[in-house]
C-alpha positions, -999 to 999 in steps of 0.1 A, spaced: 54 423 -740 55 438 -699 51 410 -673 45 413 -645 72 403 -618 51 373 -606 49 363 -643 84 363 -644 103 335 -654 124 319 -625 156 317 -642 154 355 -644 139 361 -611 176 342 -596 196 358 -616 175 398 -606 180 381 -566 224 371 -577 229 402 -588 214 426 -560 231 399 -532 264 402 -554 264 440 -554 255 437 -513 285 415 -511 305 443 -527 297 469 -511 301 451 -469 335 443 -487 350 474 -497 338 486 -464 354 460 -446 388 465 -465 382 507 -463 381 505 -426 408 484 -424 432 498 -449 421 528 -459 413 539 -498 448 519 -500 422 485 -505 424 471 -537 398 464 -562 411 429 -564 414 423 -528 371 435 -526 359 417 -550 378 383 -535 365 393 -501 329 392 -520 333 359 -536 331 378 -568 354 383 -595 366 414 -605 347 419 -637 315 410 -618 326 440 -594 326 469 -626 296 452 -637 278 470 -605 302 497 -601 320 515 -636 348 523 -614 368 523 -581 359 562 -574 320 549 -583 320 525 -556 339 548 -528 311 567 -531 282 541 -527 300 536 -495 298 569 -481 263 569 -495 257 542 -474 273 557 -447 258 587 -447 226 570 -447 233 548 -419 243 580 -401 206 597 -408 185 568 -399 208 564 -362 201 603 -356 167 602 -364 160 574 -341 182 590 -315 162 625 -323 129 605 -314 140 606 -279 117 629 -257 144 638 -232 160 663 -257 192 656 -235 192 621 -243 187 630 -279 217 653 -280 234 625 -261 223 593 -284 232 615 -315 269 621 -305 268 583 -296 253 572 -333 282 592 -345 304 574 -324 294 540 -330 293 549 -376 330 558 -368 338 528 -352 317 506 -379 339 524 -405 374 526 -391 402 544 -410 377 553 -438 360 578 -414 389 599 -418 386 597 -450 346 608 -449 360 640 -427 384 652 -452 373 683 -475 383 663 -505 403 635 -511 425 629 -542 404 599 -554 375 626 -546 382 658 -558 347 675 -552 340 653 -519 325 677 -495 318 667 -457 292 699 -455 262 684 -430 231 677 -452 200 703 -444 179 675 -427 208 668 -404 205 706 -393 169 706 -392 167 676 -370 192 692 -347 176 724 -346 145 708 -335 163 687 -306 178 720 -293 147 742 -296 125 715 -276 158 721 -248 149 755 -248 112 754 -246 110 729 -218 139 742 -195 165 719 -200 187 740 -218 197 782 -217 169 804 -229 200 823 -244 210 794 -266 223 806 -305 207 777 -324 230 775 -354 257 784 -331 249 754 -313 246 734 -345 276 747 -357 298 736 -322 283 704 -329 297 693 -362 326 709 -352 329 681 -323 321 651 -351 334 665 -382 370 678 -374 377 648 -357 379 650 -322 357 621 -319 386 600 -336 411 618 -313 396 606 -281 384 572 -292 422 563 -300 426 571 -260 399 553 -250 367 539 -266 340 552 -290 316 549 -265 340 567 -238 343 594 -264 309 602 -271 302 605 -237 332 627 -226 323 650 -260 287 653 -248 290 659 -216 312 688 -223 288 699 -248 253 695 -228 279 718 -199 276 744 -222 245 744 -236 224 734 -204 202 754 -182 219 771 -150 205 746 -121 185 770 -101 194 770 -61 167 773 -37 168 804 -20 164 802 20 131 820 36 147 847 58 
């Protein structure tokens, strides 16, 4: 016979509330232990960071490459909600600028993983791809076309050429490069300023009345 969940018994209702806190657990773990160490983290050392054992841990995830990828999942999600929000921003300037930054500051979250992310494939991942989801492009392509319309950036501008100079800055790792010379906040900035150089409207001089 259905119940419904208020009907539920309690003992089940603990053990529904255990299991998704467990699997929580698991997952901030192995992405503690990824940033630090890379896909060289062991299951063993995860599931003792969790306060888990290790049979708990395949219980939620049926193997090590299973649960690599519910971190980048997560990852990658965490990455669409900060560029949405930074997207919002009606200054489409500041939106370009807040969306290198919410790159800037996943990277950081995730450490030596990122690298990992930016990678074509990976051995543990043979068919990982790094390609930026449509959304992403969408959401960009709107930014950049409000830039246009309003003046702040060139009339000129090539949209996907734009987009494509773009992930080019997060995905081949320059963010990484200049972070590891200063901070991730320093290299978003120096990233989009040169990129908001390019892209931007030529200031225009007032002429003189002869």
């Amino acid at each position: 016979m259905t119940t419904s969940s208020a009907g539920e018994p309690a003992h089940l209702r603990s053990a529904r509330s255990d299991a998704v806190a467990n699997r929580e657990a698991i997952l901030e773990a192995a992405r503690q232990l990824f940033a630090e160490k890379g896909l060289a983290a062991e299951i063993r050392e995860i599931a003792e960071r969790a306060g888990v054992g290790v049979g708990s841990l395949y219980r939620h995830f049926d193997s090590r490459e299973g649960l690599i990828r519910a971190v980048m999942q997560g990852a990658a999600e965490d990455l669409v909600q900060r560029l949405r929000v930074a997207a919002g921003q009606k200054d489409p300037k500041a939106a370009l600028r807040e969306m290198i930054h919410a790159a800037a500051s996943l990277f950081e979250r995730f450490g030596v993983l990122t690298e990992v992310m930016l990678r074509e494939q990976t051995d543990e991942l043979p068919d990982h791809k790094t390609a930026a989801p449509p959304d992403l492009i969408d959401l960009t392509a709107s930014v950049l076309q409000r830039g246009i319309e309003d003046g702040s950036f060139r009339s000129d501008l090539d949209v996907p050429v734009a987009i494509a100079a773009l992930a080019s800055i997060v995905q081949s790792g320059m963010l990484l490069a200049l972070a590891s010379r200063r901070t991730y906040s320093g290299a978003a900035d120096a990233a989009a300023d040169f990129f908001l150089a390019a892209i931007s409207a030529p200031v225009q001089e007032d002429t003189p009345h002869r």
